[in-house]
C-alpha positions as CSV (number, residue, x, y, z in Angstrom):
1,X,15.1,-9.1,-20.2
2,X,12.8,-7.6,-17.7
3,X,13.7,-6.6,-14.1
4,X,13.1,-10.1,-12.2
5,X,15.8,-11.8,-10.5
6,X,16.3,-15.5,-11.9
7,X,18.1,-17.3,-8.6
8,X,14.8,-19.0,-7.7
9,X,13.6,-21.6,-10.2
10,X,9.8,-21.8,-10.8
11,X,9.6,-25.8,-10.3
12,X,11.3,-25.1,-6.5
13,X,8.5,-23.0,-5.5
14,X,5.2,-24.4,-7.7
15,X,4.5,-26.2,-4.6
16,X,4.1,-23.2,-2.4
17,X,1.9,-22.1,-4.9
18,X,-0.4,-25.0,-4.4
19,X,-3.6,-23.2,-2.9
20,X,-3.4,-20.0,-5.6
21,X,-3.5,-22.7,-8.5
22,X,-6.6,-21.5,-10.9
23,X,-5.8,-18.1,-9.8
24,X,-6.6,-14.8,-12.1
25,X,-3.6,-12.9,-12.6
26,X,-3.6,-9.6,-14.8
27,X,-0.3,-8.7,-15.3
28,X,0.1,-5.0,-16.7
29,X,3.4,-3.9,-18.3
30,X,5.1,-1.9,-20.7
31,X,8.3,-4.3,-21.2
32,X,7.4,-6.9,-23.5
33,X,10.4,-9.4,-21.9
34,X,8.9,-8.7,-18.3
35,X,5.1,-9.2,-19.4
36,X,5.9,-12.1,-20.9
37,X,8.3,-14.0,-18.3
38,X,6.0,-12.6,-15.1
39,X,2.7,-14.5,-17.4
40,X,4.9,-17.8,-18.4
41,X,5.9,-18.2,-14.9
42,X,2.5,-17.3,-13.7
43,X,1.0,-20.5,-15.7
44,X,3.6,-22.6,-15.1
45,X,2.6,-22.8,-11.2
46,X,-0.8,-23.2,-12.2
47,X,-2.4,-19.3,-12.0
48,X,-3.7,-18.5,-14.9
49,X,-1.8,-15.2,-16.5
50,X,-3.6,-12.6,-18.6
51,X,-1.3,-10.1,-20.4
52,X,-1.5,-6.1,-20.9
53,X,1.2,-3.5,-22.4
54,X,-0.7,-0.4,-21.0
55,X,-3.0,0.7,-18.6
56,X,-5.7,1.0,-20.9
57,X,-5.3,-2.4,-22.3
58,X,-5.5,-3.4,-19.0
59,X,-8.9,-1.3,-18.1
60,X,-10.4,-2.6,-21.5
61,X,-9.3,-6.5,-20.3
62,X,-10.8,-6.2,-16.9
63,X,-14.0,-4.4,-18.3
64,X,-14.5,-7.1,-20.9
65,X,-17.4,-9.7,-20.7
66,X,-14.8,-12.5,-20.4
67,X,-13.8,-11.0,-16.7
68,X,-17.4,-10.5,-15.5
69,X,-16.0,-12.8,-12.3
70,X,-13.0,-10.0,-12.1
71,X,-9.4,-11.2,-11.4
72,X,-7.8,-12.9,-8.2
73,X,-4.7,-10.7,-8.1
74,X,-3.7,-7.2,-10.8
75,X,0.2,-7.1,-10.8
76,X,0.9,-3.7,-12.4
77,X,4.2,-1.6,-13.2
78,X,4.2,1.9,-12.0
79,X,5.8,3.6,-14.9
80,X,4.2,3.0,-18.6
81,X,3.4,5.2,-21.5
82,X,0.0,7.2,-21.0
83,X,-1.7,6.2,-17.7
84,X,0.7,5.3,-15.2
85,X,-0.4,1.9,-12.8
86,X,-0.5,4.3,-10.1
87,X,-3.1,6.3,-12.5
88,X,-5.2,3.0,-13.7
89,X,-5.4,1.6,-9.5
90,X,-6.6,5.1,-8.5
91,X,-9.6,4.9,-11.4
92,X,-10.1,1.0,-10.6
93,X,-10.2,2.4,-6.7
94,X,-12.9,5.3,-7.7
95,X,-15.3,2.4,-9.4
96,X,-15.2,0.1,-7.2
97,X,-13.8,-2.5,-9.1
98,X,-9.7,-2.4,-7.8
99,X,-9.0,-6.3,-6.9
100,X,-6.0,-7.2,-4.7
101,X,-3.1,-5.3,-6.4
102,X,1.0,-5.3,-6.4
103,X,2.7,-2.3,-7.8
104,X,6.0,-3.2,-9.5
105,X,8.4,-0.5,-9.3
106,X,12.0,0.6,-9.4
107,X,10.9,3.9,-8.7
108,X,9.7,3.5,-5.2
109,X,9.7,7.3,-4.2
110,X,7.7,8.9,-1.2
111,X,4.4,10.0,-2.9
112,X,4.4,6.8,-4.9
113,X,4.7,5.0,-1.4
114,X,1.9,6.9,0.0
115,X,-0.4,6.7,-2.8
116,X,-0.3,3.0,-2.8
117,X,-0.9,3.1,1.2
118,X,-3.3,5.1,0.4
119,X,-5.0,3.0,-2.1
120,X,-4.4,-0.3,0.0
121,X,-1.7,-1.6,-2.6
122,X,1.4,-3.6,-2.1
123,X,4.6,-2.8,-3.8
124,X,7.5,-4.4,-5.2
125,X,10.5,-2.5,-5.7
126,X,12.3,-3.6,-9.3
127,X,14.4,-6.2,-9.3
128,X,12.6,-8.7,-6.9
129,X,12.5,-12.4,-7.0
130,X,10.1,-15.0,-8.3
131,X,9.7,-15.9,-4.8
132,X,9.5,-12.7,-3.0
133,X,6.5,-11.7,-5.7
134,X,4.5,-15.8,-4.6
135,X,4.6,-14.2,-0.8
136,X,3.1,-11.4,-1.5
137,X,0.9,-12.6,-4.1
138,X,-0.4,-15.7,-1.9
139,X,-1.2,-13.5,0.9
140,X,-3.3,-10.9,-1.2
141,X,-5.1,-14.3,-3.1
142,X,-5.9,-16.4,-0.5
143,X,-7.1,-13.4,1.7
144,X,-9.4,-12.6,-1.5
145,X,-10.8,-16.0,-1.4
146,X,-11.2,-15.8,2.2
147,X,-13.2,-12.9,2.0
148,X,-15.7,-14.0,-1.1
149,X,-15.9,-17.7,1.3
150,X,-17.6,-15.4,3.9
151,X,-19.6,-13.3,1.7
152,X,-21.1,-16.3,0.2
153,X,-21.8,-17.4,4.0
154,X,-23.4,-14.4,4.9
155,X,-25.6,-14.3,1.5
156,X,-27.2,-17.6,2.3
């Protein structure tokens, strides 16, 4: 089932995931097991999980009335039938619309590294743990909310 290591328990570490809680997660993957496990842990520390089994269910999620505010956080696996995550980041990138992202991968090779420097994207090489993905993932949210804080600031 999926490529995430189970040592770290979700309870353990909901705590450290206190100022994400209410956090929009897309998570985007082929694997049924992984999309599914990634989402249930997701909700159990209190972000709230959206699921997709392709890049474009993915694009048709986050262009859909119901995300007009956009997600907190896309969490995306690099290799999927069709548009690869690399592919669907790159399009999100050209719109405009690309929110804080996390490429999962066990594919991490050189032009895959460099095209997600290139597109500002953090990766995560396949198998990582629960707790290595909350690090990176509480960074990248917070720092979102930091930044719409002082947009709203400026604005008024």
């Amino acid at each position: 089932m999926g490529e995430l290591c189970e040592e770290d328990a979700t309870d353990q570490y909901a705590d450290n995931w206190a100022s994400c809680r209410g956090a929009r997660v897309l998570v985007v993957d082929d694997d049924a097991d992984m999309r599914a496990l990634l989402a249930a842990r997701l909700d159990a520390v209190g972000c709230v999980a959206y699921a997709a089994a392709s890049g474009s269910a993915a694009l048709s999620v986050l262009t859909s009335k119901d995300f007009a505010k956009g997600v907190d956080l896309l969490l995306i696996d690099l290799r999927m039938p069709g548009t690869s995550g690399i592919e669907i980041l790159t399009l999100l990138r050209a719109a405009r619309q690309l929110p804080p992202a996390i490429l999962m991968t066990a594919f991490a090779e050189p032009h895959v590294r460099t095209e997600a420097l290139a597109l500002g994207i953090h990766i995560l090489e396949k198998p990582f743990t629960f707790d290595t993905l909350r690090r990176v993932a509480a960074a990248l949210i917070l720092s979102k909310r930091v930044e719409a804080l002082r947009e709203s600031r400026v604005i008024r």
